[in-house]
C-alpha positions as CSV (number, residue, x, y, z in Angstrom):
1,X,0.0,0.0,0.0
2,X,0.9,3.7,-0.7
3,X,0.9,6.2,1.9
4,X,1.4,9.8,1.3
5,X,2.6,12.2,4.1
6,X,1.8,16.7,4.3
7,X,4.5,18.3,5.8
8,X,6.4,20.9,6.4
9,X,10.2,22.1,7.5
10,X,12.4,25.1,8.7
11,X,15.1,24.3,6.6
12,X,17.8,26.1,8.6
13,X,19.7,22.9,9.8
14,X,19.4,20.7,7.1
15,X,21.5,20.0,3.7
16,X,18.3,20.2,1.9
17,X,15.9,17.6,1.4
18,X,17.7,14.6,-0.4
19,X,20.0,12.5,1.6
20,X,23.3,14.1,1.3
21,X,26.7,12.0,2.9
22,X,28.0,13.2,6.1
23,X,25.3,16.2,6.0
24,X,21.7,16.1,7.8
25,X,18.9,16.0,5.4
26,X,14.9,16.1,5.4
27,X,14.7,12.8,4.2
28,X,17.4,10.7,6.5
29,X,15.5,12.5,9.0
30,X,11.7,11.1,8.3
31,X,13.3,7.9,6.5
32,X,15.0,7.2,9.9
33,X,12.0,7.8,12.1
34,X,9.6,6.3,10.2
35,X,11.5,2.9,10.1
36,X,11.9,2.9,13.5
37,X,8.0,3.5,14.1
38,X,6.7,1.2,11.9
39,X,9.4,-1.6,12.8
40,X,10.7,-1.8,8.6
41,X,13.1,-0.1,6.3
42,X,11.3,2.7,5.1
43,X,12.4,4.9,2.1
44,X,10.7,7.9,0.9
45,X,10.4,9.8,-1.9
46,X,10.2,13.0,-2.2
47,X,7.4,15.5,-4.3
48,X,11.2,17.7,-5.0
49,X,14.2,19.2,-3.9
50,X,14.8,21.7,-1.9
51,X,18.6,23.1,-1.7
52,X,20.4,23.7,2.1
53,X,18.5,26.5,4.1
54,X,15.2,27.0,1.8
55,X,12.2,25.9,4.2
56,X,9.0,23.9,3.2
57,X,5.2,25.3,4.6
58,X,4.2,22.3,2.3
59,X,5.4,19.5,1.2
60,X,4.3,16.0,-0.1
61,X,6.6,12.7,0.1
62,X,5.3,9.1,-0.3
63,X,6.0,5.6,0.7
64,X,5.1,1.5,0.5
65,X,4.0,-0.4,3.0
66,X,2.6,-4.0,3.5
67,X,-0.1,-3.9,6.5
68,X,-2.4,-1.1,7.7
69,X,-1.5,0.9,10.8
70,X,-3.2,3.6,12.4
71,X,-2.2,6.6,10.8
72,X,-3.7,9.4,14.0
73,X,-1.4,7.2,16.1
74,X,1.6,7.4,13.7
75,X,1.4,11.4,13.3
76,X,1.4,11.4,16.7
77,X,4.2,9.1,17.5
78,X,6.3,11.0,14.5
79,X,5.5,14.4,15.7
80,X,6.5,13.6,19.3
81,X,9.8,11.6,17.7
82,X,11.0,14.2,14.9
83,X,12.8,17.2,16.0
84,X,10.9,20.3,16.4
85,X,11.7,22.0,12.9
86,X,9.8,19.5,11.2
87,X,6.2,18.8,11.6
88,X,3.7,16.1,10.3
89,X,0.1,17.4,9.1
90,X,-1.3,14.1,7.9
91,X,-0.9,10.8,6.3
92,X,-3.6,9.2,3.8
93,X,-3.7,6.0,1.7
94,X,-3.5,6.8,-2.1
95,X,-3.8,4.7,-5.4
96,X,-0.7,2.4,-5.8
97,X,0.9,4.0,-9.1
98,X,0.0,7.7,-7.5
99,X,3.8,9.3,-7.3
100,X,4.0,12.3,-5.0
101,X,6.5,13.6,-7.7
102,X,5.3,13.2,-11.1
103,X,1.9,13.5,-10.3
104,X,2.3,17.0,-9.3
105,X,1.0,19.5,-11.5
106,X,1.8,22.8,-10.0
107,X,4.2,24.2,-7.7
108,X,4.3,27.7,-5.6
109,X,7.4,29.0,-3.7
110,X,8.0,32.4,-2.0
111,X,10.8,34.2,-1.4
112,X,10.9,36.9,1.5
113,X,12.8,39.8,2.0
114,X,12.8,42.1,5.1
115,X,13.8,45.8,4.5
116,X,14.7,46.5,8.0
117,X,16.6,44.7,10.2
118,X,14.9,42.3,12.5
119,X,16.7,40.0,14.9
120,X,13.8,37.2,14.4
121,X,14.2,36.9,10.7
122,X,17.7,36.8,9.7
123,X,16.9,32.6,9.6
124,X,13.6,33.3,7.3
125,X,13.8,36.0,5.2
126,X,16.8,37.8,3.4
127,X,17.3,41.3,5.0
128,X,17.9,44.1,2.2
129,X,18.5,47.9,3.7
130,X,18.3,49.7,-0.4
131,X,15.6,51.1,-1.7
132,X,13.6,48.7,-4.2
133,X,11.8,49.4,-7.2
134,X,8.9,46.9,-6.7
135,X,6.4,48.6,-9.4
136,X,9.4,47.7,-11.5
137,X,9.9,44.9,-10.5
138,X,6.3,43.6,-10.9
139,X,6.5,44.9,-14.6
140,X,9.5,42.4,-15.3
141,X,7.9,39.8,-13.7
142,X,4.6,39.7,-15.3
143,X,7.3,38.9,-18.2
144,X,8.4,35.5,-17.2
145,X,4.9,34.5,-18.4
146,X,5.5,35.0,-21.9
147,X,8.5,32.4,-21.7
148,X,9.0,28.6,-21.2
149,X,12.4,28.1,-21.5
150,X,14.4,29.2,-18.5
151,X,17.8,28.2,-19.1
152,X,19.6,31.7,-18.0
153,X,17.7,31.1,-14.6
154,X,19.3,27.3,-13.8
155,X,22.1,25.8,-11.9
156,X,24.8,25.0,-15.1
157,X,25.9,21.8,-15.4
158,X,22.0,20.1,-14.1
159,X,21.5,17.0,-15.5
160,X,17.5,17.4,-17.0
161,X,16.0,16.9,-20.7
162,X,14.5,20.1,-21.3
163,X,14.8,23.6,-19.7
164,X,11.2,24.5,-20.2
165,X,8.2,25.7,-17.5
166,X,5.3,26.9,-17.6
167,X,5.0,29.8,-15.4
168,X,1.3,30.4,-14.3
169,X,1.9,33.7,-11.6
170,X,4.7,35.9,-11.0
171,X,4.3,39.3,-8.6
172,X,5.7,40.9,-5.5
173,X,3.3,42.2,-2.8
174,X,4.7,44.9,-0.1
175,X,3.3,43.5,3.8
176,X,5.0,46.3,6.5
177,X,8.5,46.1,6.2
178,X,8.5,42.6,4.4
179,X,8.5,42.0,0.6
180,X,7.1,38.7,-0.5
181,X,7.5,37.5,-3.9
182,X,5.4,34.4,-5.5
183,X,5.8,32.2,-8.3
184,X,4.0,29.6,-9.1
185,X,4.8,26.6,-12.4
186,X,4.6,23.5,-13.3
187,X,8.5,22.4,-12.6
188,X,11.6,24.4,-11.6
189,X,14.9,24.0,-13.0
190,X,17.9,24.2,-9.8
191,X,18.2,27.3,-8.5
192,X,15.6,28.6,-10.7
193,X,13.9,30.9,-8.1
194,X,16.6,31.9,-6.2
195,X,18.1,33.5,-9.4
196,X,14.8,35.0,-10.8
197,X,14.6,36.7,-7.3
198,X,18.4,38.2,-7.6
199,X,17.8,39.2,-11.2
200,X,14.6,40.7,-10.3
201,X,16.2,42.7,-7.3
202,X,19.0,44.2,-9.9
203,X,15.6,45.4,-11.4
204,X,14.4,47.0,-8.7
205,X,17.8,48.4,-7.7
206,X,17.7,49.9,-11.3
207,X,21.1,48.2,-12.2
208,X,18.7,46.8,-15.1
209,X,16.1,47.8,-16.6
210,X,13.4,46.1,-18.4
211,X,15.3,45.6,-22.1
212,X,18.4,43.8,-20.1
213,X,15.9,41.7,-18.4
214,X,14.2,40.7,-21.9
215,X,17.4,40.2,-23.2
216,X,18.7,37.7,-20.1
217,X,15.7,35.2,-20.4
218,X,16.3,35.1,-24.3
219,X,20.2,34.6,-24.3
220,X,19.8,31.5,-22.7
221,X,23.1,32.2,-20.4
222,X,23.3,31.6,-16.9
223,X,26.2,34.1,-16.5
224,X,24.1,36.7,-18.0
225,X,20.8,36.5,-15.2
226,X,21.6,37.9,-11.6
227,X,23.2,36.7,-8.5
228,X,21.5,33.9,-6.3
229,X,19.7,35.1,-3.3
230,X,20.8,33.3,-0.1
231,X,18.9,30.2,0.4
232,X,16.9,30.9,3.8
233,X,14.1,33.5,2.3
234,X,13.1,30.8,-0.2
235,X,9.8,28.6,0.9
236,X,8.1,25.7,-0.8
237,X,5.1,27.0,0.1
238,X,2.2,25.1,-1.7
239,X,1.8,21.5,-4.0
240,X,-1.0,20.6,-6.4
241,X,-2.2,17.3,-7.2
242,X,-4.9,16.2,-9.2
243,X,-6.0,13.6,-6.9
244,X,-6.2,16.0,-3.5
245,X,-8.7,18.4,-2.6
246,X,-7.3,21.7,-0.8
């Protein structure tokens, strides 16, 4: 049988989701609890990856296994056995080919910025003290909707078949003294975000302007697109499946 579990992460600690050697991961983390719960070798697999320091509000991850147990028990027992940074929502049977994965049909991150400095965010947002152009920065967003292929935005050297997403929102919205940005696609490419977000802020720091911006997503070129924003403002924020009601 196929379980899948909700959850979600403060990243801060850990090497990212995927098992990394000698580093402290998401995964080792659940796969290691989990198998000592339910008394088996237990594996997960994870709806993605998220890099070192980028946090999870939601995220999806699947696994087999033979009998039935009872699942309010087991989100108890993990809750009470995980550390505190990670926290189980709920577990549910699915169909036995549903893949937490490929089965996902859209995808929405957030990345936060904090424009002045706060001692309880410097884990959970990226703290910027220049003045931002955000009306700007809106207009070059709404531009990453006209595109599909992404290349200039990924990690070089990734190993995937085709750069192309399909972006379905793009904006930045201004809360207090916070700037939150959303994006929302099918699939990222590595680092995708994170380097949208940096090329986005040389826009609003009017080191760009519009034309470069145009001019970035069409060359292709990773060396061309902005700077990577540090890891710990990024959030996985929301998953879509076909198959699961909100």
């Amino acid at each position: 049988m196929r379980y899948f579990i909700k959850l979600a992460y403060k990243g801060s600690l850990y090497h990212g989701w995927q098992i990394q050697p000698n580093a402290a991961s998401v995964q080792e983390t659940l796969n290691k609890a989990l198998s000592v719960l339910l008394h088996s070798d237990i594996s997960l697999m994870g709806a993605g990856r998220t890099d070192t320091g980028v946090h999870a509000r939601e995220m999806y991850a699947h696994f087999d296994f033979e009998t039935v147990f009872d699942i309010p028990k087991l989100i108890h027992k993990l809750n009470s056995y995980l550390p505190k940074d990670i926290v189980i929502y709920t577990i549910f049977q699915v169909n036995e080919g549903a893949h937490c994965r490929f089965d996902a049909t859209k995808r929405t991150y957030e990345y936060h910025i904090h424009l002045f400095k706060d001692a309880f965010l410097h884990e959970q947002s990226w703290y910027v003290n220049q003045s931002l152009d955000i009306d700007l920065m809106n207009e070059a967003a709404q531009l990453l909707l006209n595109y599909t292929d992404f290349q200039c935005f990924s990690k070089v050297n990734t190993d995937v078949n085709t750069f192309d997403c399909s972006i379905y929102e793009a904006y930045w919205k201004k809360e207090d003294n916070k700037l939150i940005f959303t994006i929302s696609a099918n699939r990222f490419l590595r680092n995708m975000v994170r380097a949208i977000v940096g090329t986005l802020v040389n826009i609003g720091l009017h080191k760009i302007n519009i034309a470069d911006f145009i001019r970035i997503i069409e060359s292709k070129n990773r060396e061309k697109a902005g700077f990577s924003v540090p890891a710990h403002g990024l959030y996985l924020t929301k998953i879509v499946y076909p198959y699961i009601e909100d």
